[in-house]
N, C-alpha and C positions, 0 to 999 in steps of 0.2 A: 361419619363412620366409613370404614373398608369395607371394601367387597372381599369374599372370598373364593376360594376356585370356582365353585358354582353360581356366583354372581349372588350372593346373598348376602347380607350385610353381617362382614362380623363387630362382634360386640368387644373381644377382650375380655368376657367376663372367664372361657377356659385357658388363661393365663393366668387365672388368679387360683394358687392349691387349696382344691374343695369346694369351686363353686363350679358347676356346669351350666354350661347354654341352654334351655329348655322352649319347646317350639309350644305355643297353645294356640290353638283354632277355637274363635269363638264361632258364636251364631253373628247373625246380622242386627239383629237386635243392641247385642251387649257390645259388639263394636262399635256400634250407631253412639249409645252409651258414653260408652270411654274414649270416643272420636280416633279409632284405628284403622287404619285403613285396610289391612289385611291380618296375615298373622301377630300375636305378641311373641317376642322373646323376652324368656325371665331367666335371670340367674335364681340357681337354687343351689344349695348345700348338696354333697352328697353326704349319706346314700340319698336317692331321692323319690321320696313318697309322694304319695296323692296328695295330702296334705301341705306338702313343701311349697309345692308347687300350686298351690292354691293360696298358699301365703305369698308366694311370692306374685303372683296373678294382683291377690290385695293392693297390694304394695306399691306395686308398681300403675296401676290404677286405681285407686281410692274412690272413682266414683261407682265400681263394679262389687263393692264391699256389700252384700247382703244378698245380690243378686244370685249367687250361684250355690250360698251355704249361708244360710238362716243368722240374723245378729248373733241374737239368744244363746241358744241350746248350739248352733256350727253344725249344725246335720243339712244333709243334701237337700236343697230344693225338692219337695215331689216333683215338678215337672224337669227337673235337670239332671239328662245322662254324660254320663263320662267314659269315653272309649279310646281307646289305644292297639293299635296292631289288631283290629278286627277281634277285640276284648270287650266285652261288659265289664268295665271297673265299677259301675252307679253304686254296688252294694260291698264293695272292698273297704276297709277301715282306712281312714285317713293313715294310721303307719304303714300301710299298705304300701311296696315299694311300686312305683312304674317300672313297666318292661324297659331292658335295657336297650331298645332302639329310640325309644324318647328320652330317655336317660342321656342317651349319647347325640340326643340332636338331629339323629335322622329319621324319627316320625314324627308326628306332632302329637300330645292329648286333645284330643277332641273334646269339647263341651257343647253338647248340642240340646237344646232345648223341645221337648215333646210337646205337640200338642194334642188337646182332646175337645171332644165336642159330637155334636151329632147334627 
């Protein structure tokens, strides 16, 4: 891959009309996981939703498939938030679009995982 002006690797995927670069920050855990070493980048369709980009999160690592959205039913992890631009998305519907600064590649979505206990 290329770098791009800010030294980050581009992908090609916003050369292709209707797919966007999309940044996801996981936890340590789910990267541990899918063996990444920092951020993923996913192409996603636009417009692009929570959802989208949660498919394309699947997809693009097949072993994070259950982890962040239930087999079954596809509803959110109880313990898994999802933020953007200093957003609580957690309880937004999958068609739900992401803010357009992760839209456009310059935030990331956040999946960060809660914990609890006492």
């Amino acid at each position: 891959m290329t770098k791009d002006a800010i030294g980050t690797e581009a992908t090609g995927y916003d050369d292709v009309p209707g797919l966007v670069t999309v940044r996801v920050a996981l936890p340590g855990h789910l990267r541990a996981l899918a063996n990444l070493p920092g951020e993923l980048l996913v192409e996603a369709s636009a417009p692009v939703t929570i959802g989208s980009v949660l498919d394309a999160v699947e997809r693009e690592c097949p072993a994070l498939r259950g982890t962040i959205r239930d087999h079954g039913a596809g509803a959110r992890r109880p313990y898994v938030r999802l933020f953007a631009c200093e957003e609580d998305l957690s309880f937004d519907g999958w068609d739900a679009p992401v803010p357009a600064p992760v839209a456009e590649g310059r935030e990331p979505l956040l999946v960060v995982g809660s914990i609890s206990g006492g």
